[in-house]
C-alpha positions as a Markdown table, in Angstrom:
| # | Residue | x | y | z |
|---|---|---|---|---|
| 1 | Unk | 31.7 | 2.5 | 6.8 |
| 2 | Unk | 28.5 | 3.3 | 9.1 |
| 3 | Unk | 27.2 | 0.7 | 11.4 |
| 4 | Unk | 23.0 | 0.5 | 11.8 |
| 5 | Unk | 22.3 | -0.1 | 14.9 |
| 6 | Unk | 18.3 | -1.6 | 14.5 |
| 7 | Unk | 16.5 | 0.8 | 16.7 |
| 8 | Unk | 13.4 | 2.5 | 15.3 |
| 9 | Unk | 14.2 | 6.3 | 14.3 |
| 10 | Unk | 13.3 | 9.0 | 12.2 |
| 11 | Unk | 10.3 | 8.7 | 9.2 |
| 12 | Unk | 8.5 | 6.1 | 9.2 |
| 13 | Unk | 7.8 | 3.9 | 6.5 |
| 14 | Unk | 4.6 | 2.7 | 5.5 |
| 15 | Unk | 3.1 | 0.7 | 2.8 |
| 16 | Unk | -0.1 | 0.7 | 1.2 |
| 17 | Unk | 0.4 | -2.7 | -0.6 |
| 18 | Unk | -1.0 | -6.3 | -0.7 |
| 19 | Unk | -0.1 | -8.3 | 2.4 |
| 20 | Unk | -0.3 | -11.9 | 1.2 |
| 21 | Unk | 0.4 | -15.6 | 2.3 |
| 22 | Unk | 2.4 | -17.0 | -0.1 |
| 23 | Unk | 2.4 | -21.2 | -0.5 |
| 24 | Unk | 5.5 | -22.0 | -2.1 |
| 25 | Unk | 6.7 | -25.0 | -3.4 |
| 26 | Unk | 9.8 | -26.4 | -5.0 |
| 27 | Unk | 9.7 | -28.0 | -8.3 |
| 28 | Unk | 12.4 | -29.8 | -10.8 |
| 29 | Unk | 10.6 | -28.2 | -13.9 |
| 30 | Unk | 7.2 | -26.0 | -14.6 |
| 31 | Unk | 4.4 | -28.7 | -15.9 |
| 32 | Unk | 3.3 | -28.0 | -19.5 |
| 33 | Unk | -0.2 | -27.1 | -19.7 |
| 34 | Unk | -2.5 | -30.0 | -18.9 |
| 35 | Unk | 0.5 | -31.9 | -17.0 |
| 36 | Unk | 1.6 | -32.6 | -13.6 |
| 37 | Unk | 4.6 | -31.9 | -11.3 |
| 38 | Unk | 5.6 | -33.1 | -7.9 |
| 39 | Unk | 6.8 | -30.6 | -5.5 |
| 40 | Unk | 10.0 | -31.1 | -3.5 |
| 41 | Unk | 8.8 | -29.4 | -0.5 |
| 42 | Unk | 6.1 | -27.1 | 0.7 |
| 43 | Unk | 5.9 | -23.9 | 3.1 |
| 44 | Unk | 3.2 | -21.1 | 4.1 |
| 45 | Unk | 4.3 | -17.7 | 4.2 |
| 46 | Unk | 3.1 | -14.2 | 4.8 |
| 47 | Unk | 4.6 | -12.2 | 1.8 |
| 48 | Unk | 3.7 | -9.4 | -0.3 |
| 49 | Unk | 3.8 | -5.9 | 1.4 |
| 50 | Unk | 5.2 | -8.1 | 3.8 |
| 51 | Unk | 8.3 | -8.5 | 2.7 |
| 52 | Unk | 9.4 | -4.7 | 2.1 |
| 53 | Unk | 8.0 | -4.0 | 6.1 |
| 54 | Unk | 9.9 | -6.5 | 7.4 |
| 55 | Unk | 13.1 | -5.9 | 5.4 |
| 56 | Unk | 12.7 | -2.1 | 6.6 |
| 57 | Unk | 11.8 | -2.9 | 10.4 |
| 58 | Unk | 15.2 | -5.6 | 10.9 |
| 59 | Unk | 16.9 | -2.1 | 9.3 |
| 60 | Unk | 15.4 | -0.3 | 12.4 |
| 61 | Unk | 12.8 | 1.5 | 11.1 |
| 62 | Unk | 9.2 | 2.2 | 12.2 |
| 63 | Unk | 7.4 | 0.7 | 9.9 |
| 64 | Unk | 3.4 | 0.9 | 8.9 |
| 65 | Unk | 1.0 | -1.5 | 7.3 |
| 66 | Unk | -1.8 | 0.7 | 5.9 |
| 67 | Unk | -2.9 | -1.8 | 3.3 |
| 68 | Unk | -5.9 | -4.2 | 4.4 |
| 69 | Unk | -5.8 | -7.3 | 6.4 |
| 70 | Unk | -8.5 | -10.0 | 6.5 |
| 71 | Unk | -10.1 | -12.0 | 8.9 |
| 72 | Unk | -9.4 | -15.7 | 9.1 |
| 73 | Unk | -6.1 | -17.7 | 9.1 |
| 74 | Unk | -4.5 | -16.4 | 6.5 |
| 75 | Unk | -5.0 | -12.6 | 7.4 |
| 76 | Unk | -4.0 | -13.9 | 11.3 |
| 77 | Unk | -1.0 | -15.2 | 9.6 |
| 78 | Unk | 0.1 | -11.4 | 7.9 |
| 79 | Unk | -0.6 | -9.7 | 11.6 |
| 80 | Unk | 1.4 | -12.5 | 13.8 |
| 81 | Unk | 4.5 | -11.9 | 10.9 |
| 82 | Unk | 4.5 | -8.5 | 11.4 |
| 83 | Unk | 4.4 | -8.2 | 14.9 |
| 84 | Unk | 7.1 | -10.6 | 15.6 |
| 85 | Unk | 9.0 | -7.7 | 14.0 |
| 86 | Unk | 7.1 | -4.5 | 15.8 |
| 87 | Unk | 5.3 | -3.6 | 12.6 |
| 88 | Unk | 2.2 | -2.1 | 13.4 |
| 89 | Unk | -1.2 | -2.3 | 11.2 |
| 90 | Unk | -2.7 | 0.5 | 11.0 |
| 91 | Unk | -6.4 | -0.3 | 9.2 |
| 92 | Unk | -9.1 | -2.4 | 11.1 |
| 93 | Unk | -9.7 | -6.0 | 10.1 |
| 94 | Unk | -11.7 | -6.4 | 7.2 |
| 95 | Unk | -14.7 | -8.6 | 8.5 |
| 96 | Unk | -15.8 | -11.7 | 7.1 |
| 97 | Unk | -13.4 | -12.1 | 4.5 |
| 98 | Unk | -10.2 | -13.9 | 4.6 |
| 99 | Unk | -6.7 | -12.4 | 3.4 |
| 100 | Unk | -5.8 | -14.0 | -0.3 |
| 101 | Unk | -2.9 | -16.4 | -1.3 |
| 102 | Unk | 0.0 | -16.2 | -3.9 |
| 103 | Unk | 1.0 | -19.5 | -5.3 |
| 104 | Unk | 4.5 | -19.6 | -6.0 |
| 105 | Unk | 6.5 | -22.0 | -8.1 |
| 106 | Unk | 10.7 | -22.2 | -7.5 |
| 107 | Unk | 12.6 | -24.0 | -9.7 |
| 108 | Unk | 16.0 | -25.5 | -8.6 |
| 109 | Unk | 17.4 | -21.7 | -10.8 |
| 110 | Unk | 16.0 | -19.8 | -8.1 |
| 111 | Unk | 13.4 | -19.0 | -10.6 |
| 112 | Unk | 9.8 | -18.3 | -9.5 |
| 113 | Unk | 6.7 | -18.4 | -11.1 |
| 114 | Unk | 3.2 | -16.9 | -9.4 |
| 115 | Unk | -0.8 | -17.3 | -9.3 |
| 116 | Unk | -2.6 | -15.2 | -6.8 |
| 117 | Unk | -5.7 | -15.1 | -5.6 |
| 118 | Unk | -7.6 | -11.4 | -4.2 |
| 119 | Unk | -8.9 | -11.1 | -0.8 |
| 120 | Unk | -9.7 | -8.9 | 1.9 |
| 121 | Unk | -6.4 | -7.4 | 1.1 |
| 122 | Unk | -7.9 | -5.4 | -2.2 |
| 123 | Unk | -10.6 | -3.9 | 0.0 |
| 124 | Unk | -9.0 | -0.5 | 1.1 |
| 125 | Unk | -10.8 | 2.7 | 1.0 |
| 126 | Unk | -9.5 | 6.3 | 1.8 |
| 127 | Unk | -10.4 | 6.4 | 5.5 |
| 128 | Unk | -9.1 | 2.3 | 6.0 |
| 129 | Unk | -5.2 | 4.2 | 4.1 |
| 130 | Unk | -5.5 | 7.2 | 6.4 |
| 131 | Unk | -5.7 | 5.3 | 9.7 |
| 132 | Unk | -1.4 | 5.3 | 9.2 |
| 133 | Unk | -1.5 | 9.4 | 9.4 |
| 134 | Unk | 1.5 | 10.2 | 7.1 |
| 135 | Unk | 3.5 | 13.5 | 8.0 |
| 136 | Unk | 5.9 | 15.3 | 6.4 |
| 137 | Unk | 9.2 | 13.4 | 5.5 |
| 138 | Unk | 7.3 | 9.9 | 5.8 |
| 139 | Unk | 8.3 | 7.7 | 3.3 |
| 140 | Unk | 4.6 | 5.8 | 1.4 |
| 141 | Unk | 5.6 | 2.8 | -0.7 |
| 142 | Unk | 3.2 | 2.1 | -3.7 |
| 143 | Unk | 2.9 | -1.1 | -5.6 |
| 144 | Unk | 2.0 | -0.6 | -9.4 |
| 145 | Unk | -0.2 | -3.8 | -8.4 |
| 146 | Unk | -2.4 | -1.6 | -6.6 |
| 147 | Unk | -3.2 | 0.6 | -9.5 |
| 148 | Unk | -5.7 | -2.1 | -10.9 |
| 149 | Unk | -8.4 | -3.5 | -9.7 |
| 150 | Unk | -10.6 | -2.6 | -6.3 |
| 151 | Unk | -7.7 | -0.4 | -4.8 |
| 152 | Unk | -6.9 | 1.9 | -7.7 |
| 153 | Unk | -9.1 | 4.6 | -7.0 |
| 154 | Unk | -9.0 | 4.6 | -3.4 |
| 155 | Unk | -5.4 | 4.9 | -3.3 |
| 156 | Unk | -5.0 | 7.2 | -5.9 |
| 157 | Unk | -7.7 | 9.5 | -4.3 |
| 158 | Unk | -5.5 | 9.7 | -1.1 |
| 159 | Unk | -2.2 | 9.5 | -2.7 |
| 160 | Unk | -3.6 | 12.8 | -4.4 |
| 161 | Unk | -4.6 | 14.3 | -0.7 |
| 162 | Unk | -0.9 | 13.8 | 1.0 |
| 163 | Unk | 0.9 | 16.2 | 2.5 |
| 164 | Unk | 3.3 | 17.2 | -0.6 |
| 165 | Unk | 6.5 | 16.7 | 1.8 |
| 166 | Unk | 4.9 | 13.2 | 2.4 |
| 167 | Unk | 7.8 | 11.4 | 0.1 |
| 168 | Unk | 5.8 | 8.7 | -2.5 |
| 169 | Unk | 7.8 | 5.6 | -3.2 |
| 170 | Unk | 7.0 | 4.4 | -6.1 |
| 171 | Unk | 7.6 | -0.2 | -6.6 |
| 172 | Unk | 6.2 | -0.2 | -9.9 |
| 173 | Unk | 6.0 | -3.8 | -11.0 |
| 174 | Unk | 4.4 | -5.2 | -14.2 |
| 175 | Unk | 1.9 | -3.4 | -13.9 |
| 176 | Unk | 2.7 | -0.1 | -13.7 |
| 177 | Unk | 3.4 | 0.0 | -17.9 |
| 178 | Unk | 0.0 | -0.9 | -18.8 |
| 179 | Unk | -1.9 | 1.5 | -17.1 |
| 180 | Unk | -4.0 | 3.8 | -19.3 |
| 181 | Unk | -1.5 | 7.0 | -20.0 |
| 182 | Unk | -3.7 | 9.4 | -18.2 |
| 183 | Unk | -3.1 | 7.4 | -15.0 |
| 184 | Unk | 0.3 | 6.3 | -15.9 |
| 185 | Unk | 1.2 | 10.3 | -15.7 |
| 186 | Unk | -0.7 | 10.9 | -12.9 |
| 187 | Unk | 0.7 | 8.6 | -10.6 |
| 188 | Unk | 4.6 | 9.6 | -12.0 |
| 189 | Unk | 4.0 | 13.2 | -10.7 |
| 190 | Unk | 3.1 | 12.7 | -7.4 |
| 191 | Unk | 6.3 | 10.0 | -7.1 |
| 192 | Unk | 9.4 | 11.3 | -5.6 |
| 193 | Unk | 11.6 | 7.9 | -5.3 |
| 194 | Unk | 11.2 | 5.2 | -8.4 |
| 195 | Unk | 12.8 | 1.8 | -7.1 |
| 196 | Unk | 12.4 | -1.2 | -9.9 |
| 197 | Unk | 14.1 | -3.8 | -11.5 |
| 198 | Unk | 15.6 | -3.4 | -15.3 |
| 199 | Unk | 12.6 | -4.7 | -16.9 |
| 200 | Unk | 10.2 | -2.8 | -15.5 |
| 201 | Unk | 11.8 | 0.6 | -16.5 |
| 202 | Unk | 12.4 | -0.9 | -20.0 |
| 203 | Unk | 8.8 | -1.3 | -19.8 |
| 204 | Unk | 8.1 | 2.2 | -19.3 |
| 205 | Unk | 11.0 | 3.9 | -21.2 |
| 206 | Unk | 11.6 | 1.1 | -23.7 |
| 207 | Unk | 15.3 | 1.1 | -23.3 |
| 208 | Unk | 17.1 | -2.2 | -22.1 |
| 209 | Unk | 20.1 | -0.8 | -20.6 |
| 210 | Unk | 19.6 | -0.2 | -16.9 |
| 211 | Unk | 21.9 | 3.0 | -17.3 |
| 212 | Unk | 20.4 | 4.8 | -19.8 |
| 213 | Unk | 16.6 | 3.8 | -18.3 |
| 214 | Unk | 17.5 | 5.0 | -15.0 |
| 215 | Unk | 18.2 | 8.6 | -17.0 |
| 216 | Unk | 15.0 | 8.1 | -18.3 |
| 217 | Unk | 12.8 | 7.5 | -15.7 |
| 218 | Unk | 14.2 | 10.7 | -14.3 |
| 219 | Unk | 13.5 | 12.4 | -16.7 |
| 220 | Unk | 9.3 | 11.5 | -16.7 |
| 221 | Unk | 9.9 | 12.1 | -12.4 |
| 222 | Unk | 9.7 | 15.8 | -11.1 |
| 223 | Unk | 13.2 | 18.0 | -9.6 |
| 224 | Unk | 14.1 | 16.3 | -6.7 |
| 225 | Unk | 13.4 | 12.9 | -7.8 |
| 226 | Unk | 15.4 | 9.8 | -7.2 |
| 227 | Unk | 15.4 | 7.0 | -9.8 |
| 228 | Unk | 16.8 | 3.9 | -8.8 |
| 229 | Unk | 17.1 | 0.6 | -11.3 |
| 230 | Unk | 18.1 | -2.7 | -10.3 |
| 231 | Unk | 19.8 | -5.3 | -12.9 |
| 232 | Unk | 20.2 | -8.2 | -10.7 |
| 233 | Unk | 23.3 | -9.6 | -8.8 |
| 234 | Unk | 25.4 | -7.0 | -11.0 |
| 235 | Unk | 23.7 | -4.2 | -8.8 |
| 236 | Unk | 22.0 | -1.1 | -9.5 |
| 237 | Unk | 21.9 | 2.8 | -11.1 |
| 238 | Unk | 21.3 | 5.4 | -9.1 |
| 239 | Unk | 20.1 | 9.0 | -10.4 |
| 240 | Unk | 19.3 | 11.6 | -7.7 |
| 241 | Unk | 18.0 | 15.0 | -9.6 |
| 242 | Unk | 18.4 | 18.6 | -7.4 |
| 243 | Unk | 15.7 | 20.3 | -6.8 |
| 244 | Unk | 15.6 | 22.7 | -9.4 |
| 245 | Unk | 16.7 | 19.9 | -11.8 |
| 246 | Unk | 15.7 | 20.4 | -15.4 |
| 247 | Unk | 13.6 | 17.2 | -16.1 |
| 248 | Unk | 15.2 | 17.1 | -19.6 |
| 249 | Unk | 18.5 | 16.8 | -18.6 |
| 250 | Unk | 18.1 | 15.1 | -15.2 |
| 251 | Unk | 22.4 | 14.0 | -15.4 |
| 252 | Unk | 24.2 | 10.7 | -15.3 |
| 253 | Unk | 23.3 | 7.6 | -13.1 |
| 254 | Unk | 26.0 | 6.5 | -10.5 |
| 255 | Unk | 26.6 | 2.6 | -10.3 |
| 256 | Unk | 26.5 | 1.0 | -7.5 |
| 257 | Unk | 27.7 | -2.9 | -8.2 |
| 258 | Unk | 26.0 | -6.1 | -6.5 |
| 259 | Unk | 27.2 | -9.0 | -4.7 |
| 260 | Unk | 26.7 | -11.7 | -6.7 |
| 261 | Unk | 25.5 | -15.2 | -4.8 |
| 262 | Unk | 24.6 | -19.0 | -5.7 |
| 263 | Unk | 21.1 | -18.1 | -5.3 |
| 264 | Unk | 19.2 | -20.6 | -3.3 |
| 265 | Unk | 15.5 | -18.4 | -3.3 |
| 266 | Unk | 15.1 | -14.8 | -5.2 |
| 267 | Unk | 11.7 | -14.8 | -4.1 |
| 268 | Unk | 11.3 | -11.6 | -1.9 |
| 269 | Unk | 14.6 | -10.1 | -3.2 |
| 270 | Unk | 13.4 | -6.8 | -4.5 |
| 271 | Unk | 11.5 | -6.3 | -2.0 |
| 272 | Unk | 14.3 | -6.9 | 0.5 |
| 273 | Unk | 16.2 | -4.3 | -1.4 |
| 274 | Unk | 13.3 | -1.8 | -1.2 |
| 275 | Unk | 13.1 | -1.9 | 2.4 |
| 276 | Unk | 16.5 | -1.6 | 3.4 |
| 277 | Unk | 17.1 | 1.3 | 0.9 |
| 278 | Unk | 13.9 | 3.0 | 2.6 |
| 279 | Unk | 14.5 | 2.1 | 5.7 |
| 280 | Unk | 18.4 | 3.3 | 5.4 |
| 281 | Unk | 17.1 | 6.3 | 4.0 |
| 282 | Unk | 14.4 | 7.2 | 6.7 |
| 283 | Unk | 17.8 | 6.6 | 8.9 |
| 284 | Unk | 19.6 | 9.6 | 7.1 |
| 285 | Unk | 22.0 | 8.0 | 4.8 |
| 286 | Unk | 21.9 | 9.4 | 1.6 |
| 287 | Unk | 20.3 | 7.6 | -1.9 |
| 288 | Unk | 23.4 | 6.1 | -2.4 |
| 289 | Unk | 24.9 | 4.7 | 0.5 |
| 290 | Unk | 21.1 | 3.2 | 0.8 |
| 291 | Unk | 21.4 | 1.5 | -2.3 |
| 292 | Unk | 24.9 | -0.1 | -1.3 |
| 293 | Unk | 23.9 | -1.6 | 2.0 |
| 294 | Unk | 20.0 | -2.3 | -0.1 |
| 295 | Unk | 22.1 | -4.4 | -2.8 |
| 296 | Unk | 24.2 | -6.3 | 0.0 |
| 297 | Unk | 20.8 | -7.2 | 1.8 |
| 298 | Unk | 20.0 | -8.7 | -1.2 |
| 299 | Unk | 23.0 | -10.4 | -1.9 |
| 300 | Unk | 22.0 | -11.8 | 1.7 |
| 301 | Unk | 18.4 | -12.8 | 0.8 |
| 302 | Unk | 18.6 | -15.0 | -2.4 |
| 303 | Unk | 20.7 | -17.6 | 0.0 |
| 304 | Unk | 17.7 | -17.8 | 2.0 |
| 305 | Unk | 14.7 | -19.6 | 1.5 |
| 306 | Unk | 11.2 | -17.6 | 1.7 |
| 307 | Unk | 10.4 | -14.3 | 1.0 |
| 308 | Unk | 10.1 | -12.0 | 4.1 |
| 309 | Unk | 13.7 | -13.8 | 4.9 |
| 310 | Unk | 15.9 | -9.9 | 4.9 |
| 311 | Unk | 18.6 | -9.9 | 7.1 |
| 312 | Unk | 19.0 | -7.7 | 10.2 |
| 313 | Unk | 21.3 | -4.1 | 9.9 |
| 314 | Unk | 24.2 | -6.5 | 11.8 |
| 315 | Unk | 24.3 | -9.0 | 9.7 |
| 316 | Unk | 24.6 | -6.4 | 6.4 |
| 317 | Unk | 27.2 | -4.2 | 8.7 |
| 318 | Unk | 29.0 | -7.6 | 9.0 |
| 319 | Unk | 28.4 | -8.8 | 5.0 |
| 320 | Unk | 29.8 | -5.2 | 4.1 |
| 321 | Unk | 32.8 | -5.4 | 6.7 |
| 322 | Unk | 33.9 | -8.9 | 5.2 |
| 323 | Unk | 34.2 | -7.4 | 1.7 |
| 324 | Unk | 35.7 | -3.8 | 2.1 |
């Protein structure tokens, strides 16, 4: 097995996500509508694109913020988070409008529920995306959550203006499957690496079995692609297409099983498993060596509490080594 040392090296990783501060609290039980609960504890976070950087950076890469960043406490509260961990911003402040908030709900399952508000984070704009200067073999995470709202068409605008060996990662959330189809297609052609849970590839292919939707989100990707779906604590499918693979037979997904924990927070999870499986593969490891050392990190996150909580490339060297 590889050890990571953490030292920045090779492409860089940036996201053109949300930034958030997440306010989290504990709760026994969700109210019903019109009631009341009392929270168990409370804590202030910054989360969103957050989490993925910060998961990437304690994996040693050189990691990028090109999403927006307001002015006020909250957006103070994204920049000081980031920093601590050498991620750089690359977009100026957006003046006189704070960063928004996600409200999140854990229940005593590990369970979260979320509201969120939209800030200064939403206002990007070609020029505010291109400040991060992607080159070729730079890995540029997308959220689906982008492709609504304020940032859609700024980000698919410069999405559409990359360098073509500029290598799309594609997060794509709930939204991602409601998107009109025209869009939906758009954004798939321009991906290189798909990264989801089960759910959200059932969403797009409409096929429950992580296996058989990680075949088919290959299949909608171009030769060359990489889909990779998560189910869980059981671990994730891996399909890596050649170059001049036939996008109608893209081949078989490899499994690559979890680490299953008492989960104490799964808030962040995902995202700690994108960023170490970028991050990893920025390093040089290949998709699926990644994706092992991605699933232990996120074995590793859900007994933490808070989101941007990944663990450092020792501490998944040393998770690894106590179960070979």
């Amino acid at each position: 097995m590889t050890t990571h040392e953490a030292e920045p090296r090779g492409p860089r990783i940036i996201h053109t996500a949300q930034a958030l501060v997440d306010e989290v609290v504990e709760v026994d039980a969700l109210p019903a509508r019109g009631g009341n609960a009392v929270a168990r504890s409370y804590a202030r976070y910054a989360g969103g694109a957050v989490n993925i950087l910060v998961a990437a950076a304690r994996s040693g890469a050189d990691a990028v913020l090109a999403g927006a960043v307001g002015t006020g406490p909250n957006g103070d509260l994204v920049r000081a988070a980031l920093a601590v961990e050498g991620v750089h911003v690359s977009s100026p402040a957006v003046p006189g409008l704070d960063t928004g908030i996600c409200f999140v709900m854990v229940e005593p399952s590990a369970e979260r529920t979320f509201v969120t508000t939209q800030g200064a984070e939403r206002r990007i704009s070609v020029e505010s995306l291109q400040t991060s200067a992607p080159s070729a073999g730079d890995l540029v995470c997308v959220s689906g959550f982008s492709l609504v709202g304020l940032t859609r068409d700024p980000l698919v605008q410069w999405l559409d203006g990359l360098d073509p060996d500029v290598v799309v990662v594609l997060d794509p959330g709930a939204a991602f499957a409601d998107l009109s189809d025209d869009l939906r297609e758009r954004v798939l052609a321009r991906t290189r690496v798909w990264t989801s849970n089960a759910d959200e590839a059932a969403a797009l292919t409409g096929l429950t079995d992580p296996a058989a939707a990680t075949v088919a989100v290959a299949g909608r990707l171009g030769p060359g692609a990489v889909s990779i779906v998560r189910d869980g604590p059981k671990g994730c499918w891996v399909l890596v297409q050649g170059e001049a693979g036939d996008s109608g037979n893209p081949g078989e997904a490899a499994y690559l099983p979890g680490y299953p924990q008492e989960p104490v927070d799964t808030n962040g999870a995902g995202d700690t498993h994108t960023g170490v499986l970028v991050a990893c593969r920025a390093a040089g490891d290949d998709w699926e060596t990644a994706a092992q050392r991605a699933n232990a990190a996120g074995a590793i996150k859900v007994t933490r509490k808070g989101p941007a909580t990944a663990p450092t490339a020792a501490e998944i060297d040393e998770f690894l080594r106590s179960r070979s």
